[in-house]
N, C-alpha and C positions, 0 to 999 in steps of 0.2 A: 930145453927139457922135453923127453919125449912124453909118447901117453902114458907109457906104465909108468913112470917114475915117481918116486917117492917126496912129498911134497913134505919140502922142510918143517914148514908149521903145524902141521898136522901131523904128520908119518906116513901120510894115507898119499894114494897115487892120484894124479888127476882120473884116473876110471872109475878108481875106489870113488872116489868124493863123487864124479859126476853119475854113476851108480845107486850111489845114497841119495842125490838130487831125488831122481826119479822116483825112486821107493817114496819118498814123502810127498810128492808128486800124484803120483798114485792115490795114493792114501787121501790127501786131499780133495782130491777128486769122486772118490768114492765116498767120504764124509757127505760129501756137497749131494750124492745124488741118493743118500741114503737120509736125509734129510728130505727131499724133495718127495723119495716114493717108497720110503721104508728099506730094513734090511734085508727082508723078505726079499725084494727084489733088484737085488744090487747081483747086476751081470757085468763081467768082462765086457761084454761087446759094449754096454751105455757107457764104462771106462775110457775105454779104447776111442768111443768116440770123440767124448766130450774132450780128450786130450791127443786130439788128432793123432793117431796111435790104431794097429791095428790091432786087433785080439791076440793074435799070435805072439805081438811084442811084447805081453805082459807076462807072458808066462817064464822070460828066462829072468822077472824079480818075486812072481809069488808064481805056485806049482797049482794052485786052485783059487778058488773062492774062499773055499774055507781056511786056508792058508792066508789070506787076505783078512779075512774076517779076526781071525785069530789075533790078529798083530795090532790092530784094529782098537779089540778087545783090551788088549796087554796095555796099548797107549794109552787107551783112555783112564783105567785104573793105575797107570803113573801119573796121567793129570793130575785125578784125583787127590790121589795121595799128596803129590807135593802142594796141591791147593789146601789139604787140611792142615801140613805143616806150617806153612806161611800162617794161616790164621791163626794156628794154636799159641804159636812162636810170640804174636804179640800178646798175650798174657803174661805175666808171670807165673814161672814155675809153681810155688807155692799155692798160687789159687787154681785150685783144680777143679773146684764148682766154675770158674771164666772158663778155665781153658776148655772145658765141656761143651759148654755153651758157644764158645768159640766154635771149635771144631761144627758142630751141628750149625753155625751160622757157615762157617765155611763150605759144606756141604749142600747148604742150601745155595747160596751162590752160587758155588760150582755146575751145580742144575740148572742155574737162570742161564749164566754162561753159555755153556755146552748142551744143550736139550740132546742132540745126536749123540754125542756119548753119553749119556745118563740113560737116553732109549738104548745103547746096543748092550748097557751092564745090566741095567734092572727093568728094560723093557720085557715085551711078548718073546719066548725063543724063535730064532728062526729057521724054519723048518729047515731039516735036513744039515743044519749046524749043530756039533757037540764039538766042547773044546778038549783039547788032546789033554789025559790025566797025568798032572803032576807037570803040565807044560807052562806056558810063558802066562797065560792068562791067569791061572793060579797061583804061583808066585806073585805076580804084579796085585790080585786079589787080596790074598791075606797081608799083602802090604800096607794094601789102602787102610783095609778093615782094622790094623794092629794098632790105628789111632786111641779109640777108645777104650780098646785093652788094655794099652797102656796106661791109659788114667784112671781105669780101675785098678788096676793093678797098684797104682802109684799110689791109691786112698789106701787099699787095703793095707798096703804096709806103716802108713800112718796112721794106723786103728783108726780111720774114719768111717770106714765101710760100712753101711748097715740099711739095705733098702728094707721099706716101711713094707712093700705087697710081696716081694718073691725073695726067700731067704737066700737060695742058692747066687754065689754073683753073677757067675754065666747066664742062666736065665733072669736073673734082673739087666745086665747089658742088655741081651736080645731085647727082652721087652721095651727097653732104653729108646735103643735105634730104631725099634718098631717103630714107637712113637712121634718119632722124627721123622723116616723113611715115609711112612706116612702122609704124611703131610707136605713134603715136598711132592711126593709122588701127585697127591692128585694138585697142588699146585701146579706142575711140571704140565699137565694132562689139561689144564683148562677149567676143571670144576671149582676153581675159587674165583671167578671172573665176576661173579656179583659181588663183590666185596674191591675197595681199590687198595692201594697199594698200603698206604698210612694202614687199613685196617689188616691187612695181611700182615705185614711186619707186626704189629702189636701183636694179633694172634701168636705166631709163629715164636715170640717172644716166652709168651705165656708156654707154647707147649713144649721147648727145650727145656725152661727150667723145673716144669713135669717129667719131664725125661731126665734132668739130673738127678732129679727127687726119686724118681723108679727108680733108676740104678742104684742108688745110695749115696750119690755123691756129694749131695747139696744139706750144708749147714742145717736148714729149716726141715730136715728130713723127718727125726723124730717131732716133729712138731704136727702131723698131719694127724 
């Protein structure tokens, strides 16, 4: 078989495949050093080195930085996403105060998981990065995000909907996910580190199903 040839199992050529190696290659590697010293300063050349690799060799799989950062971006909110499906998944359908709560535990995971991707979605921007509009990071976004749309959506049609603080449903979500986002966040960051784990979890318990009750989603809603 030679190099371009088309690889039975796949379809793909041995260059194709060995091509995709590297890209994740890359990527990896730039995780790792963007962990270490932020995204702010995630250059080619620290790439290049730490993957025995010159600068020049990266440019014929990403055209910049921000073409790197970009893709980066789009990964990590496919983790994401498929992290919140897998937990939503083990609820039942019908219970949609679980599956809320799920999701929001999945989410919170996903951030113990991945601290690096959770810093390049919802961290500080980095300077001199804007992602291309209506590009891959966008899409892969409102992917992640259409978790809990969906289960509002999914009450409102079984006339369950009715949040207690914000009438409109859109802004009771947001206020939802604030609530949650919240709290992972400065979890994610270190400012719950007086507290151990046992009391964290029990927290974090307590404040999802405030967040389902925002949104409108949970049984004891009108009962507040």
């Amino acid at each position: 078989m030679t190099g371009g040839s088309a690889d039975e199992s796949g379809g793909r050529s041995r260059r194709e495949r060995l091509r995709a190696d590297t890209v994740e290659e890359i990527k990896h590697a730039a995780l790792s050093l963007i962990v270490e010293r932020g995204a702010a300063n995630l250059r080619f050349t620290d790439i290049a080195r730490s993957m025995g690799m010159t600068p020049p060799a990266l440019y014929r799989y990403f055209a910049d930085r921000d073409e790197l950062l970009t893709a980066l971006v789009a990964d990590s909110y496919d983790s994401l996403s498929d992290a919140l499906t897998a937990t939503r998944e083990t609820v039942p359908p019908d219970d949609l105060d679980g599956r809320f709560v799920a999701t929001c535990t999945g989410y919170r995971t996903w951030a113990q998981r991945y601290p690096e991707r959770f810093a390049l979605i919802f961290g500080a921007p980095v300077p001199g990065y804007a992602a291309p509009p209506d590009g891959p990071t966008v899409v892969a976004g409102r992917r992640a995000m259409e978790h809990m749309v969906e289960l509002v959506a999914d009450t409102a049609e079984r006339g369950r909907l009715g949040s207690p603080l914000v009438p409109d449903a859109a802004e009771a979500l947001m206020l939802a996910w604030a609530t949650v986002h919240g709290f992972v966040t400065l979890e994610a960051h270190g400012h719950l580190h007086t507290l151990d784990q046992h009391a964290r979890d029990r927290l974090f318990a307590v404040q999802a199903g405030v967040a389902a009750r925002t949104a409108g989603l949970s049984p004891a809603a009108d009962q507040w």
